[in-house]
N, CA and C atoms as an extended XYZ file, in Angstrom:
318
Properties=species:S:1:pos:R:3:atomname:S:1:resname:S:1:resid:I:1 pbc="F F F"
N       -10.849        1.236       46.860 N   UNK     1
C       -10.719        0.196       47.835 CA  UNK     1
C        -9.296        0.154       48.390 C   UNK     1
N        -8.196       -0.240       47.305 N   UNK     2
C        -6.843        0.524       47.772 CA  UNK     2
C        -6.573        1.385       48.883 C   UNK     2
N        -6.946        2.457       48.529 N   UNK     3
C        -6.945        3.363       49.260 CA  UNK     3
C        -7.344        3.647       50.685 C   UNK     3
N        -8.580        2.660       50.727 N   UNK     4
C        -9.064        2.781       51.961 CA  UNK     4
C        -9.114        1.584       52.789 C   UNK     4
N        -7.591        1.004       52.741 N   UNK     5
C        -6.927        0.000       52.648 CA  UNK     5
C        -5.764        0.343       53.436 C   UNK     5
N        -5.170        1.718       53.781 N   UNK     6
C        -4.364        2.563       53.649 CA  UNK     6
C        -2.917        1.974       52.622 C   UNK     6
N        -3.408        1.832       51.636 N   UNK     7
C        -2.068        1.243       50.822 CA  UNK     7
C        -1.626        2.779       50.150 C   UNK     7
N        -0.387        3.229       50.099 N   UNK     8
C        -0.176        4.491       50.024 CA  UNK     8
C         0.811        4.049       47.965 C   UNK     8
N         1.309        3.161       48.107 N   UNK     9
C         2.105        2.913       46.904 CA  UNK     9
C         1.163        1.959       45.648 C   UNK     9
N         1.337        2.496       44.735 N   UNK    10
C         0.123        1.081       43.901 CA  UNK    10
C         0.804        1.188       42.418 C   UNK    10
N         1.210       -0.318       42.182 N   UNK    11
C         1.710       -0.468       40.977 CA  UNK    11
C         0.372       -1.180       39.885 C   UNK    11
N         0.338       -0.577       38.761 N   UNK    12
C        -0.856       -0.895       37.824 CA  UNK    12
C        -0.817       -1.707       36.751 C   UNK    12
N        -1.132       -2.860       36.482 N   UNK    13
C        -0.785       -3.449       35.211 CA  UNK    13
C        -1.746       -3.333       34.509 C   UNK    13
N        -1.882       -3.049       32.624 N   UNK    14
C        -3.061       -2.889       32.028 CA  UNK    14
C        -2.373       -3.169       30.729 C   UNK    14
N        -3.224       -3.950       30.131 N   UNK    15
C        -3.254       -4.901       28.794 CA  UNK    15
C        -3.311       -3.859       27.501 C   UNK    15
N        -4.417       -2.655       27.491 N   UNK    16
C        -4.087       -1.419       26.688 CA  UNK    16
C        -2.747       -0.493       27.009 C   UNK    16
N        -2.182       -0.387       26.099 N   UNK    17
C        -1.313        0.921       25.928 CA  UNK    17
C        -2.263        1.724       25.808 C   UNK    17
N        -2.715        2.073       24.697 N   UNK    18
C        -3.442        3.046       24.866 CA  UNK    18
C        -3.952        4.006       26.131 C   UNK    18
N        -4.583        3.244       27.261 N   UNK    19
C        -5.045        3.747       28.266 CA  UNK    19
C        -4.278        3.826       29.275 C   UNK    19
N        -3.099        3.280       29.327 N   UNK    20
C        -1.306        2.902       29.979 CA  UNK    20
C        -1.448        4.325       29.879 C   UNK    20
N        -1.102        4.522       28.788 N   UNK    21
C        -0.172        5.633       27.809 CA  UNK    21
C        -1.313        7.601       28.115 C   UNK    21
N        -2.699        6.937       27.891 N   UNK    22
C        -3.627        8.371       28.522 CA  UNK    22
C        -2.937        8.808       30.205 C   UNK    22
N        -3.534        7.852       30.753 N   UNK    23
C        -2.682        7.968       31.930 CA  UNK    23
C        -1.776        8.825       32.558 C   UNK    23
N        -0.557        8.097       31.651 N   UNK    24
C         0.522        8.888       32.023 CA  UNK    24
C         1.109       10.064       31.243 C   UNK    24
N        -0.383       10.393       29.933 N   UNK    25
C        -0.647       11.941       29.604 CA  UNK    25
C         0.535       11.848       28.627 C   UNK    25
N         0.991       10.866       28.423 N   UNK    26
C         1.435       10.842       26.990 CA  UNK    26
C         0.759       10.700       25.546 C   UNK    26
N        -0.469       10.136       25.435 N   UNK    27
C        -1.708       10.295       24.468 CA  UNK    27
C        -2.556       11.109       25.232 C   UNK    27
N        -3.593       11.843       24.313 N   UNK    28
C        -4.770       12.376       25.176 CA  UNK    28
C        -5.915       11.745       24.509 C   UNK    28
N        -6.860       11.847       25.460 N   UNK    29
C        -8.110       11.007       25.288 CA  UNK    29
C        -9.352       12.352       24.312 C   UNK    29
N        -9.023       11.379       22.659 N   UNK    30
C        -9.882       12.018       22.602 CA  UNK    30
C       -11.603       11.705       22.040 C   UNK    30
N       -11.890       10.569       22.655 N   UNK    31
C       -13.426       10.239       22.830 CA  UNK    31
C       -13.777       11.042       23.939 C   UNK    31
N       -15.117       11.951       23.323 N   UNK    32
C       -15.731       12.675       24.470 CA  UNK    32
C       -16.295       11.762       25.534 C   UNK    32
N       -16.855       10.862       25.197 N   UNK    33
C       -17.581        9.977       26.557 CA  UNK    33
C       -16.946        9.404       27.141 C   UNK    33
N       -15.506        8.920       27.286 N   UNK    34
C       -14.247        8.818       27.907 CA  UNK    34
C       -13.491        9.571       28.656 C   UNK    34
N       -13.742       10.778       28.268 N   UNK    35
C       -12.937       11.805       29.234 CA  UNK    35
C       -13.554       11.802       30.831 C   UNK    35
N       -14.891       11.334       31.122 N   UNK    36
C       -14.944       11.499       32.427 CA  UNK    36
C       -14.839        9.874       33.281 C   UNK    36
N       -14.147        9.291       32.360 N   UNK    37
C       -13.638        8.039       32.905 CA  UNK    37
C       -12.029        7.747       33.299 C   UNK    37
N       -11.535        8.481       32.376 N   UNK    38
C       -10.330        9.158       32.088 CA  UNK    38
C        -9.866       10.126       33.250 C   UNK    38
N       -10.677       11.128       33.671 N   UNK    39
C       -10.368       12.470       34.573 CA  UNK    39
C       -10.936       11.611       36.072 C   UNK    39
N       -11.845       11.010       36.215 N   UNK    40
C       -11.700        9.478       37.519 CA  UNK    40
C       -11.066        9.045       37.991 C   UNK    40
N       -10.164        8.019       36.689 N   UNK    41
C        -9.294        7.303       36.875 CA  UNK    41
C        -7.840        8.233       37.402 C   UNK    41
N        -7.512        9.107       36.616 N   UNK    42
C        -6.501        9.994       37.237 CA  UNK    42
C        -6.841       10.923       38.422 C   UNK    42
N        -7.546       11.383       38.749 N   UNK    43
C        -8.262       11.865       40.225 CA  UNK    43
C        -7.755       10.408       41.146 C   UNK    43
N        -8.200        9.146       41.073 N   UNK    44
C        -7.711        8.539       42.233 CA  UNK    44
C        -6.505        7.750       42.364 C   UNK    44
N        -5.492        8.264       41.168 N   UNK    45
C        -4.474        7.650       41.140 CA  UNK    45
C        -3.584        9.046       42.054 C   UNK    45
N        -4.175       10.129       41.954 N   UNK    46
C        -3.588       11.302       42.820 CA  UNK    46
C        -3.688       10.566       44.144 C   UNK    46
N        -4.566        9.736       44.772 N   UNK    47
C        -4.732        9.795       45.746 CA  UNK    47
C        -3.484        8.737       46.871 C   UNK    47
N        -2.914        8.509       45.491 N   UNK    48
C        -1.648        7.354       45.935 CA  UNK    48
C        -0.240        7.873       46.262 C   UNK    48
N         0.505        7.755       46.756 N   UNK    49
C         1.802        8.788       47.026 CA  UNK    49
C         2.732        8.581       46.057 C   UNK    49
N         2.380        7.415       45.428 N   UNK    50
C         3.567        6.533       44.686 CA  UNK    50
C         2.497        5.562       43.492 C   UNK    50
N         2.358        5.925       42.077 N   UNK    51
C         1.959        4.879       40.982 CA  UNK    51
C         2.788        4.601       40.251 C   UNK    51
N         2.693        3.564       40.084 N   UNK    52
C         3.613        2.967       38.828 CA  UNK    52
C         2.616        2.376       37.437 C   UNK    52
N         2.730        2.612       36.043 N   UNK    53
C         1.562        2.557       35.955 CA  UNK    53
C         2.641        1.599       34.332 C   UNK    53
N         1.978        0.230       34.111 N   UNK    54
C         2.787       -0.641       33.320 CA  UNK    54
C         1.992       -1.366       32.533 C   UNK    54
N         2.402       -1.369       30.903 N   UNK    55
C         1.580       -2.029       30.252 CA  UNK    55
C         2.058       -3.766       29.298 C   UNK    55
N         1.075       -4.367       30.320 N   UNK    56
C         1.680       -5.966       29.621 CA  UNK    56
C         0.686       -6.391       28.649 C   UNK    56
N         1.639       -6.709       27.100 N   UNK    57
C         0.105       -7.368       26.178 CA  UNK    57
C        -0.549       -8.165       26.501 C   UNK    57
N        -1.755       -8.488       25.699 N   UNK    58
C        -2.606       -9.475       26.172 CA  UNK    58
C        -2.140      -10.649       26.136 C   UNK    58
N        -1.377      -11.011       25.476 N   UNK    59
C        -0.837      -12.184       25.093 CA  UNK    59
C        -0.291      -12.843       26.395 C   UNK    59
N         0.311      -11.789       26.745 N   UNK    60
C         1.156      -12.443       28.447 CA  UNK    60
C         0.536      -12.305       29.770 C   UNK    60
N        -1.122      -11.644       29.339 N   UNK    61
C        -1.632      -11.170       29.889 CA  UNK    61
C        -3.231      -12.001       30.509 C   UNK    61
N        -3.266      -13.255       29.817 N   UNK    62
C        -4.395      -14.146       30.337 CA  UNK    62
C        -4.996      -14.223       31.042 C   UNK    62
N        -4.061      -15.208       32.589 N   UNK    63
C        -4.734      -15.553       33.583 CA  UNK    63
C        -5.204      -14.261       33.978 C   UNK    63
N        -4.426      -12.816       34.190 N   UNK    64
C        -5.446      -11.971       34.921 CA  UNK    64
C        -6.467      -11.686       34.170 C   UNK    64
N        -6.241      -11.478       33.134 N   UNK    65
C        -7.832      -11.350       32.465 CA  UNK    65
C        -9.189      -12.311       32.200 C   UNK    65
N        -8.443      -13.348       32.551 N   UNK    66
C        -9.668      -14.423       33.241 CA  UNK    66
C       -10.242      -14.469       34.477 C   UNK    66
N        -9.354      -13.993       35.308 N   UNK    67
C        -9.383      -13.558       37.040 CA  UNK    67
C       -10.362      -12.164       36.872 C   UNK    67
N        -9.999      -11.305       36.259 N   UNK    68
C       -10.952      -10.463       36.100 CA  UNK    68
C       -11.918      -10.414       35.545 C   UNK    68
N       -12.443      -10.936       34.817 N   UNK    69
C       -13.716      -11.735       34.217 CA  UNK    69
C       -14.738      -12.291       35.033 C   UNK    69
N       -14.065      -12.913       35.835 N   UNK    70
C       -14.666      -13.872       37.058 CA  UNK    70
C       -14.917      -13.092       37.746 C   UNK    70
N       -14.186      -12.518       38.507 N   UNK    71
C       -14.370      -11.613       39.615 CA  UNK    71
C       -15.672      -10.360       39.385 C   UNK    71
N       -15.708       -9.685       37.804 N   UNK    72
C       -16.718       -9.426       37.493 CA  UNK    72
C       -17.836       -9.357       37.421 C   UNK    72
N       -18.154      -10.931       36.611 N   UNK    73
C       -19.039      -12.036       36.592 CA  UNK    73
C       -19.673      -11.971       38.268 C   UNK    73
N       -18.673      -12.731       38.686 N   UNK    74
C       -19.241      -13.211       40.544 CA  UNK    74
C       -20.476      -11.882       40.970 C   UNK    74
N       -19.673      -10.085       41.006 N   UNK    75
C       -19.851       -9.271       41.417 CA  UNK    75
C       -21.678       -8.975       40.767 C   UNK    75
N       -21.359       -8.752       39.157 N   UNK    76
C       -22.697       -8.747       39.067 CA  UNK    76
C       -23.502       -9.722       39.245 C   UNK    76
N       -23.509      -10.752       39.555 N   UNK    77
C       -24.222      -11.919       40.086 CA  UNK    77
C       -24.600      -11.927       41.672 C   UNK    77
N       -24.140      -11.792       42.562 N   UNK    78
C       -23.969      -11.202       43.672 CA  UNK    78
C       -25.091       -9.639       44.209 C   UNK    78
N       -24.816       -8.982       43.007 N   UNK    79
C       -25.525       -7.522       43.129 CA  UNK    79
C       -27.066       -8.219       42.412 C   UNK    79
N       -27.066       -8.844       41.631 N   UNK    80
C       -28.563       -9.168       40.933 CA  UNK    80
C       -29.310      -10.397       41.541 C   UNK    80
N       -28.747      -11.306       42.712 N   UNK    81
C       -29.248      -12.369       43.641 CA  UNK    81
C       -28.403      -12.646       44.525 C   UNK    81
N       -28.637      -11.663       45.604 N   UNK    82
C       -27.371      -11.347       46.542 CA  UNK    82
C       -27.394      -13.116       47.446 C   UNK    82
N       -29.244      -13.628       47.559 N   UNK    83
C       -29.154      -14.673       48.179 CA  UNK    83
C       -29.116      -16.031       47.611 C   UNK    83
N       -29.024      -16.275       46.154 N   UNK    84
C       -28.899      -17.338       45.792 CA  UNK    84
C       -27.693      -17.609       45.167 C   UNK    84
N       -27.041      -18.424       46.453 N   UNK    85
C       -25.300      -18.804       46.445 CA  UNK    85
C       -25.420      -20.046       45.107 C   UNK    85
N       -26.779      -20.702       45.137 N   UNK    86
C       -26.531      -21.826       43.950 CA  UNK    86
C       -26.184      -21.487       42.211 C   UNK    86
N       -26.849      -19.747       42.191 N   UNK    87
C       -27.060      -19.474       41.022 CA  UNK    87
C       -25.292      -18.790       40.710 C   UNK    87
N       -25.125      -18.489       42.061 N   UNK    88
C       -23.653      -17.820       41.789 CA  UNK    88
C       -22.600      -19.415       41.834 C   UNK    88
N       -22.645      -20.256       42.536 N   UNK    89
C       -22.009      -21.354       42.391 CA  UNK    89
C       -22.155      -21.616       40.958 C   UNK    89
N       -23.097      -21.920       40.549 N   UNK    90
C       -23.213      -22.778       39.016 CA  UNK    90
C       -22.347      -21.691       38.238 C   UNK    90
N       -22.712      -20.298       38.786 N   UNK    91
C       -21.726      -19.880       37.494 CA  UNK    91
C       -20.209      -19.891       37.670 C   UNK    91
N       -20.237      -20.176       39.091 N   UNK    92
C       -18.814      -20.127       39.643 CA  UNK    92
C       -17.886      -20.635       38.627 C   UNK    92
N       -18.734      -22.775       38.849 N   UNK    93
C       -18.024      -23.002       37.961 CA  UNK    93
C       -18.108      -23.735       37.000 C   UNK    93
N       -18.722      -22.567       35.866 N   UNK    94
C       -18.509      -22.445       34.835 CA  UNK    94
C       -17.002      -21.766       34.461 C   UNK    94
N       -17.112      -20.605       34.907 N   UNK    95
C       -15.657      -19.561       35.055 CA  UNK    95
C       -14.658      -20.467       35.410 C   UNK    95
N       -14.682      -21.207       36.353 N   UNK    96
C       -13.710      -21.646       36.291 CA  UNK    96
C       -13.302      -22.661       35.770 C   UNK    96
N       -14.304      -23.865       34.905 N   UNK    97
C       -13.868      -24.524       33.415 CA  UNK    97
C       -13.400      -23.865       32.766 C   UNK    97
N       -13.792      -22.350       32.140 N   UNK    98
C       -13.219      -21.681       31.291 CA  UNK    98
C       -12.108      -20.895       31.402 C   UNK    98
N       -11.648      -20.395       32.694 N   UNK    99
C       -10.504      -20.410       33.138 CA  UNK    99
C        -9.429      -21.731       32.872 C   UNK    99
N        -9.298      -22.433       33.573 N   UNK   100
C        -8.674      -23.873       33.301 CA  UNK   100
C        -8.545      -24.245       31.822 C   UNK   100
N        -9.439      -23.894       30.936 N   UNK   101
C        -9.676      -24.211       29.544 CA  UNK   101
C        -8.867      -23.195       29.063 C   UNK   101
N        -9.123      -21.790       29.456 N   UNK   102
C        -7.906      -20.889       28.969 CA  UNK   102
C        -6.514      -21.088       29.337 C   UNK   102
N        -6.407      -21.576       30.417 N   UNK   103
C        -4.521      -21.850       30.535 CA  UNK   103
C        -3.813      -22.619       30.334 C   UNK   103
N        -4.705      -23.846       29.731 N   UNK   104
C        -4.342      -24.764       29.259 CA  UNK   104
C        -3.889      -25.249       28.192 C   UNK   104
N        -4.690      -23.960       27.167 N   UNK   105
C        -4.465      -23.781       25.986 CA  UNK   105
C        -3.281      -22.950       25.632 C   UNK   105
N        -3.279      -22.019       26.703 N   UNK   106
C        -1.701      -20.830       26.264 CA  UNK   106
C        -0.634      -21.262       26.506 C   UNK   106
């Protein structure tokens, strides 16, 4: 989507080291059913002129991972009742009690 965005520079934040760290081919991936998620993910990071690729723990790492949750959530909800906005509302907000409930607490 980036990409065809024309965004040419893309900085990456990700909660695993681990997959930080495959990445930038300092670990290698060695789960076989990973490698073609792995050889993906680096195929379209070629496609950027400029990555920066940075790993923040989870700990400091919340709200986006509640944002991404949601955004998730919404998507497969969306793809499985593209026309019922009530069923995606109600879950809307739910996510977002539990959002609010998560930042409130950290």
């Amino acid at each position: 989507m980036a990409s065809e965005m024309g965004i040419v520079e893309m900085e990456v934040y990700g909660d695993s080291k681990l997959i930080i760290n495959q990445l930038l081919n300092i670990y290698e991936v060695k789960k076989e059913d990973l490698v073609p998620f792995f050889q993906q993910a680096s195929h379209l990071l070629k496609s950027f002129e400029s990555v920066t690729l940075n790993h923040i723990p989870r700990k400091e790492n919340r709200m986006a991972d509640a944002f991404a949750n949601l955004a998730t959530t919404l998507a497969y909800l969306k793809e499985k009742q593209p026309t019922s906005l009530c069923a995606i509302d109600g879950y809307f907000l739910h996510w977002i009690y539990l959002i609010t409930k998560t930042l409130i607490l950290s």
